[in-house]
Each structure stands twice: as structure tokens, then as C-alpha cells.
MILOFI-181158 format. One record per residue (C-alpha): residue number from 1; residue in three letters; x, y, z. Coordinates in steps of 0.1 Angstrom, whole numbers, plus 5000, padded with zeros to 4 digits. Layout:
# residues N
NUM/ALA/X/Y/Z
...
# end
This chain:
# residues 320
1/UNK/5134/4954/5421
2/UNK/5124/4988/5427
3/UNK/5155/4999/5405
4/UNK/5145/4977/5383
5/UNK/5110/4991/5377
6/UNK/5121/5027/5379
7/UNK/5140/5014/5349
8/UNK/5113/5002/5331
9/UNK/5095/5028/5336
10/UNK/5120/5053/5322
11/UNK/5129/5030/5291
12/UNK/5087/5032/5285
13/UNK/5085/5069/5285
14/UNK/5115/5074/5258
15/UNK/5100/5049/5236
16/UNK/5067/5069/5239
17/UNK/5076/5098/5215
18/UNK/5087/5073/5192
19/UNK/5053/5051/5191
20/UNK/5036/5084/5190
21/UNK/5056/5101/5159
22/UNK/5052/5061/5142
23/UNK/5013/5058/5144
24/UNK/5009/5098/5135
25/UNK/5035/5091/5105
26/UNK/5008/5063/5099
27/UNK/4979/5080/5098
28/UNK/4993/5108/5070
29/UNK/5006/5080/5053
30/UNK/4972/5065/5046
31/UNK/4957/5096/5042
32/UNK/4985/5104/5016
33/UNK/4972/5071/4998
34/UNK/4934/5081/5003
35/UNK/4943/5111/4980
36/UNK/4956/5086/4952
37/UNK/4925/5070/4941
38/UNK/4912/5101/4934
39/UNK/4942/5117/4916
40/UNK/4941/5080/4896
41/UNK/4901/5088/4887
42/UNK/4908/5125/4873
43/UNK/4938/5112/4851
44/UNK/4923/5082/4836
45/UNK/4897/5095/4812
46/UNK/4931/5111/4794
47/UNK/4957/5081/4801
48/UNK/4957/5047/4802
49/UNK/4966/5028/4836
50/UNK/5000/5018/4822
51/UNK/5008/5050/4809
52/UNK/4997/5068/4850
53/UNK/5019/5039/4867
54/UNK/5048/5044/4840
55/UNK/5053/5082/4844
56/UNK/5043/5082/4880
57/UNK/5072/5058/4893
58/UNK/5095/5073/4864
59/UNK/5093/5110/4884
60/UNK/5097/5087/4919
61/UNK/5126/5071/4907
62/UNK/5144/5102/4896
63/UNK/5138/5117/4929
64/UNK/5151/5086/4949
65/UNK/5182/5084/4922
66/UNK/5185/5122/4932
67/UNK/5178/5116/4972
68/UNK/5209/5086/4972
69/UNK/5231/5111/4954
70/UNK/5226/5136/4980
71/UNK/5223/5118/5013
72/UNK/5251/5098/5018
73/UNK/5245/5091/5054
74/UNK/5213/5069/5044
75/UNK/5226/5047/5016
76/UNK/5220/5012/5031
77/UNK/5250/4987/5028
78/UNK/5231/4957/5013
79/UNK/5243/4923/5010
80/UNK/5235/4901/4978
81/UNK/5206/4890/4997
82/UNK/5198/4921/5006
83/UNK/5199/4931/4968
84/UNK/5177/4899/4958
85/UNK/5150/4911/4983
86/UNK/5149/4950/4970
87/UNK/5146/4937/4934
88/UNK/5118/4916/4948
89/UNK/5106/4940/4967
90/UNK/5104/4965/4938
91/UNK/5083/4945/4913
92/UNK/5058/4940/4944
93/UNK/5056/4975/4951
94/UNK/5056/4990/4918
95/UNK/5039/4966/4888
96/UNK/5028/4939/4907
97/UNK/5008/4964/4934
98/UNK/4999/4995/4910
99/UNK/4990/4986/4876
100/UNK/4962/4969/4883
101/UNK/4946/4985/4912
102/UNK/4946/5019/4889
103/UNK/4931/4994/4857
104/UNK/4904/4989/4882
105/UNK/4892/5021/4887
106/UNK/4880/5019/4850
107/UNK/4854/4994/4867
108/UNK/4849/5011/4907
109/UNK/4849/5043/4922
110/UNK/4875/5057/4944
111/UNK/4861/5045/4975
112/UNK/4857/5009/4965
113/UNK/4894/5005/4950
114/UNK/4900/5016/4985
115/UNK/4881/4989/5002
116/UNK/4894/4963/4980
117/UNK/4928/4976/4991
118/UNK/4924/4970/5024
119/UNK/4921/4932/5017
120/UNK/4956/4935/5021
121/UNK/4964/4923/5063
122/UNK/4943/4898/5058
123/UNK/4962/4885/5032
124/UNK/4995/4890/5050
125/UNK/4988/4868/5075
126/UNK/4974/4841/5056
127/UNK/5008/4841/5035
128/UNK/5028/4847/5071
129/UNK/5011/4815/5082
130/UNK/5022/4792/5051
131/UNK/5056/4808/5051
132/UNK/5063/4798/5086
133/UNK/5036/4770/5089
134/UNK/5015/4782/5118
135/UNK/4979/4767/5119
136/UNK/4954/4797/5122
137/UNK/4928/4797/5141
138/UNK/4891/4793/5138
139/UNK/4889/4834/5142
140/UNK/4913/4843/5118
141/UNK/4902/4816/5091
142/UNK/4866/4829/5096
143/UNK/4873/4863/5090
144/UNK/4896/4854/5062
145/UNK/4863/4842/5046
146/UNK/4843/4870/5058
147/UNK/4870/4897/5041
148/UNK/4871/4876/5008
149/UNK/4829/4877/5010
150/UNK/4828/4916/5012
151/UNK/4854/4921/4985
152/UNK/4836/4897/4962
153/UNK/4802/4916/4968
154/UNK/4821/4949/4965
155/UNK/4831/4939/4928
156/UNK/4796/4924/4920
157/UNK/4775/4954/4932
158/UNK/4803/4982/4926
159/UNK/4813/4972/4888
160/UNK/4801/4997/4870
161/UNK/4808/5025/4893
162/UNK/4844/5038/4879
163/UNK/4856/5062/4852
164/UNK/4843/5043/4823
165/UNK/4810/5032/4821
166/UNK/4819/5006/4792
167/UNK/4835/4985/4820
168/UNK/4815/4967/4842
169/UNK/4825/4934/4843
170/UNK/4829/4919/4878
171/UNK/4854/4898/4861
172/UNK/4869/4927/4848
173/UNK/4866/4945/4884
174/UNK/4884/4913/4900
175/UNK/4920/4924/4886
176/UNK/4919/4946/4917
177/UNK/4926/4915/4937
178/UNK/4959/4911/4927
179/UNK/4970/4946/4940
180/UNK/4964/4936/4980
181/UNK/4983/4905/4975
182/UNK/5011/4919/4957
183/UNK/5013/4947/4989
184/UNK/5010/4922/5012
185/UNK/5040/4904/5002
186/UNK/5059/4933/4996
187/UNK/5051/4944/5031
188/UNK/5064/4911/5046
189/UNK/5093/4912/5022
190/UNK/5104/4949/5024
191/UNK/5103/4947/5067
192/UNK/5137/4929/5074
193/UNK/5150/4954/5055
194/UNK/5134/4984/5073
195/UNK/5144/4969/5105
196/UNK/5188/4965/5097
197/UNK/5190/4995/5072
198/UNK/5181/5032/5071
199/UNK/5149/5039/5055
200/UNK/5152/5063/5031
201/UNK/5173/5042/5019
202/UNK/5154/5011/5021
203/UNK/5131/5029/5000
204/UNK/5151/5048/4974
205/UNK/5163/5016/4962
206/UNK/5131/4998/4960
207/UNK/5115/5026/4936
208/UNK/5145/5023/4920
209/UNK/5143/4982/4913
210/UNK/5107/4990/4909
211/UNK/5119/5018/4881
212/UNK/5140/4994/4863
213/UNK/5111/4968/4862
214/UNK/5087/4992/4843
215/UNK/5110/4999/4816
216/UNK/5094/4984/4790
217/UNK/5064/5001/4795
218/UNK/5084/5037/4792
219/UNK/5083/5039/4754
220/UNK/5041/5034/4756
221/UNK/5043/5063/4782
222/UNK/5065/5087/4759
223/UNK/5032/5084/4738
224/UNK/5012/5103/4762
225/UNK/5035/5128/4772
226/UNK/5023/5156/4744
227/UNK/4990/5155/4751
228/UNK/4994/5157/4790
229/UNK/4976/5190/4805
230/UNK/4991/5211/4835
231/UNK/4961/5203/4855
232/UNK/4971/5168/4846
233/UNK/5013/5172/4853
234/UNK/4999/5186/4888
235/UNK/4981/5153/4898
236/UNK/5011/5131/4882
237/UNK/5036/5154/4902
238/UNK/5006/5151/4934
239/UNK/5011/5111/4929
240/UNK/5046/5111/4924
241/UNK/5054/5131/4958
242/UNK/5029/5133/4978
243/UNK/5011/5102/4972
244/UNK/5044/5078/4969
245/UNK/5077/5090/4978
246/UNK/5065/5101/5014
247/UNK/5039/5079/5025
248/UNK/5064/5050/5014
249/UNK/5086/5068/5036
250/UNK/5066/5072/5066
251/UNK/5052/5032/5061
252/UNK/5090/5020/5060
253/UNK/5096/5037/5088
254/UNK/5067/5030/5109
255/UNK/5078/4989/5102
256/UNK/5112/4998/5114
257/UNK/5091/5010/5147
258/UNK/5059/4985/5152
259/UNK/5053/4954/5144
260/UNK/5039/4942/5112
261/UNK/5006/4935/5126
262/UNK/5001/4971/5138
263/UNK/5009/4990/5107
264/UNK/4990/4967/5085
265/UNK/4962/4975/5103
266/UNK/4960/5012/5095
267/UNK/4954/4998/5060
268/UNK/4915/5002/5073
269/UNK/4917/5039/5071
270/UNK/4928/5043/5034
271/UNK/4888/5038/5018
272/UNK/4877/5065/5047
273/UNK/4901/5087/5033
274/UNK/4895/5078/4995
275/UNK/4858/5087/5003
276/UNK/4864/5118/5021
277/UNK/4890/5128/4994
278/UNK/4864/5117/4964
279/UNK/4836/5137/4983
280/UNK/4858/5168/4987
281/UNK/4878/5170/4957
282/UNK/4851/5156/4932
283/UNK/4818/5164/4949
284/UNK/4809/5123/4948
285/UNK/4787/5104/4973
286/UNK/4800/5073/4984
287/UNK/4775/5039/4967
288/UNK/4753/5022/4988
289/UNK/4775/4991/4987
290/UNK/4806/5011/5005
291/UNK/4787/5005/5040
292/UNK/4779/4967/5038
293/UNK/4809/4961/5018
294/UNK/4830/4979/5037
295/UNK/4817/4960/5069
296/UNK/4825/4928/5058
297/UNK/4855/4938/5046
298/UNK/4872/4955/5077
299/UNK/4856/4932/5103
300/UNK/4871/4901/5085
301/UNK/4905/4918/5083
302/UNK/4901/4931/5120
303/UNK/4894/4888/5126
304/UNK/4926/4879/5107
305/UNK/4945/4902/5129
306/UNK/4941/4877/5164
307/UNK/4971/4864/5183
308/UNK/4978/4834/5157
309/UNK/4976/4859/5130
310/UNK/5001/4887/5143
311/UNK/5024/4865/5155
312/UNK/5029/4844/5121
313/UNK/5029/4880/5106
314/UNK/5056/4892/5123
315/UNK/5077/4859/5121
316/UNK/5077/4863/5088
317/UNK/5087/4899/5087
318/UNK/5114/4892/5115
319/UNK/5130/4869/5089
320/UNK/5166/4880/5073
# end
């Protein structure tokens, strides 16, 4: 028994350095994303949203494309369902998640988007439970509610607040929505993956599916191209890297690491980050509606994360 323990107690210490490099890789990797509503809110008064999301993934793409060329060792060795769930995978990520949470910030601020965002785990584990049929619970279902409540006053009160203040539609403001659902079934979808193949990988050939499904938007880009500033090449090439290729990196691998559950969760710090990156970068005060919002927002998600909730999550994510 004692052996045993001693055991234990070893296997607990090597893993240590590993939790510890996941949740720091986390926490840069939300920060990273932070820094992406703001690049999103100096490029739009000169591009459209398709036009940002077009070139931004085109310059991600190449560099995966590039990064499989040159790193042999991490090309994954997919199966065809494999390849169905990276083409999946890749629409999620890429159009279905980015298009329209960078439309939005026509109608909210930086810090808003954000919040709206982090709809996302609560999301997750509402689609883990159908997927796997698990009844939640009284908590999770309650803050479900409470999350979908601080997201609806966020686009009431906070339309009006983005680049352009010809848009303030709450209606308009709602397409945000569709960007925390989209993630949270890439997230579930993109896991299995993370967890049988190596990451870079993994990810290389989701911006690259994700690539491929935004190529009819390339010739609408080309447009823009001309007119394009280097102040304004600087935040595409600030979106492309550092706000895509690595923090995708670091979440991919933090999934191969922890369960779903936990790195969902660090989805709370991305509007902190957005705000201290808009208040930095752009000299802007965060509206009156982030606090209450943001409340009701983050305490419903924190809800939706109880026992039920996780473990449905990471069922689903544990599925090949």
C-alpha cells in the first residue's frame, strides 16, 4: 500500500509541470484573443467583416500549409472520419465562429463582443447533454437561463456602442450569438482529435479546411487589398499570428491536457482582456452595461459548469 502511494504520489508530481504549462498556455491564449476584438475595431472602419475574416485566415492558412511542409514529425495520420471531422471542424472554427462575431462589432464595443463570447461553455454543455442525453440539473438549467438573460441585456443596452454608429439594432447586435455556438461545437468536435493526434497538426489542418471553406469570399477580399495601409497589414498580420495561429495552438493543446470543462472555462477571461486591451490600446472606458452584463453572463456560465454539466461535456468530447 505504502508502495502504492509512493507511487501516486510520484505519478502526481510529473503530471504537475504539465497542468501548470496547460492552464499558463491558457491564460496567453485568452489573452491572445482579448487583443482580437480590438485589432477587429481598428480595421473595420476601412474593411468589411468578410473582407478582415477572408484575408485573416488566407495568411493563417498559408502559414499552416507552410508549418505541415516543414514539420513532418506532427502531420497527424487521419482516418476518413478523422477527415470528416476536420472539415467539420474548420467551417466551425473559421466562417461559422468569425464572420459574424467581427459583423457585430459594427453594433458593440470590444468588451461586449467579448462577453457575448463567453456564452460559449454554457452552450457546450447544453449541446453535450442532447448529444449524449444526460438530464441537467436544476443548477445548470438555471444558469443556462441566467447566461442567455445577460447576453440578451448586453445586446439591448450595448447596440449602439461599436464602430459604426448607424448600427444599432439589437436585432442586428444578436448575429453575435451565432459565434459562441459555432465555438462551442467546434470545441466538442475538434477534442477527440487533440486527444489521438499531434496538435500542431490537429490544427494546421483545421485552418486549412477552414481556408478552403472561405474561398468564395477571396475574390471580395482581393477588392480591398489596394487600399490596405501598413498600420492596417500590421493588425491583419497581429490577427493572423498572434491572435490565431498560437492561441489555437495553445487551446488544442491545453484539450489534449484537461478536460473539456476546464478549458472552456478560461473562456471567462477573454472580455477582461478585451477591456484591458480596448482601454490600453484605444484609450476606451468600458459601458456601464459591461458590469451587470457581464455578471449575469459569467455567473450563469460558472452554473452550467456543475457535475451534470462537465461530465456530459466531456463525454461528448471523449467521443471518437
Amino acid at each position: 500500500m505504502a508502495e502504492w502511494s509512493g507511487a501516486a504520489r510520484g505519478a502526481g508530481a510529473a503530471r504537475a509541470p504539465a497542468l501548470f504549462s496547460a492552464y499558463a498556455g491558457l491564460v496567453v491564449c485568452v489573452a491572445m484573443w482579448g487583443s482580437v476584438f480590438v485589432a477587429v475595431a481598428e480595421l473595420l472602419p476601412h474593411i468589411d467583416a468578410v473582407q478582415i475574416v477572408t484575408i485573416r485566415f488566407a495568411l493563417v492558412a498559408t502559414a499552416a500549409a507552410l508549418a505541415l511542409l516543414v514539420l513532418p514529425a506532427h502531420r497527424p495520420g487521419f482516418d476518413r472520419r478523422d477527415w470528416k471531422r476536420v472539415a467539420v471542424c474548420g467551417v466551425l472554427a473559421v466562417p461559422g465562429a468569425q464572420y459574424v462575431i467581427v459583423e457585430s462589432q459594427n453594433y458593440l464595443s470590444p468588451a461586449l463582443a467579448a462577453l457575448v463570447v463567453t456564452f460559449s461553455p454554457a452552450i457546450a454543455a447544453v449541446l453535450a447533454a442532447v448529444f449524449l442525453g444526460v438530464r441537467l440539473g436544476l443548477r445548470e438549467t438555471a444558469g443556462f437561463a441566467l447566461a442567455l438573460a445577460g447576453v440578451a441585456l448586453v445586446l439591448v443596452v450595448g447596440a449602439g456602442t461599436g464602430v459604426s454608429l448607424e448600427h444599432s439594432s439589437p436585432l442586428g447586435a444578436a448575429i453575435a450569438v451565432i459565434s459562441p455556438l459555432a465555438w462551442a461545437g467546434y470545441t466538442l468536435a475538434v477534442a477527440p482529435l487533440a486527444a489521438r493526434h499531434p496538435p500542431v497538426g490537429v490544427m494546421c489542418w483545421v485552418f486549412l479546411a477552414g481556408g478552403v471553406a472561405i474561398l468564395p469570399a477571396v475574390p471580395h477580399a482581393i477588392g480591398a487589398v489596394g487600399d490596405l495601409s501598413a498600420a492596417d497589414w500590421a493588425w491583419l498580420v497581429g490577427l493572423a499570428l498572434p491572435g490565431t495561429a498560437v492561441p489555437n495552438l495553445l487551446w488544442v493543446i491545453s484539450l489534449r491536457r484537461l478536460p473539456v470543462h476546464r478549458t472552456s472555462a478560461f473562456m471567462y477571461l477573454v472580455p477582461v482582456f478585451a477591456t484591458a486591451w480596448a482601454a490600453a490600446l484605444l484609450g476606451r472606458t468600458p459601458e456601464a452595461i459591461v458590469v451587470p452584463g457581464g455578471l449575469m453572463v459569467l455567473l450563469g456560465v460558472y452554473l452550467t459548469q456543475g457535475r451534470r454539466g462537465r461530465r456530459a461535456e466531456d463525454g461528448v468530447a471523449a467521443l471518437g
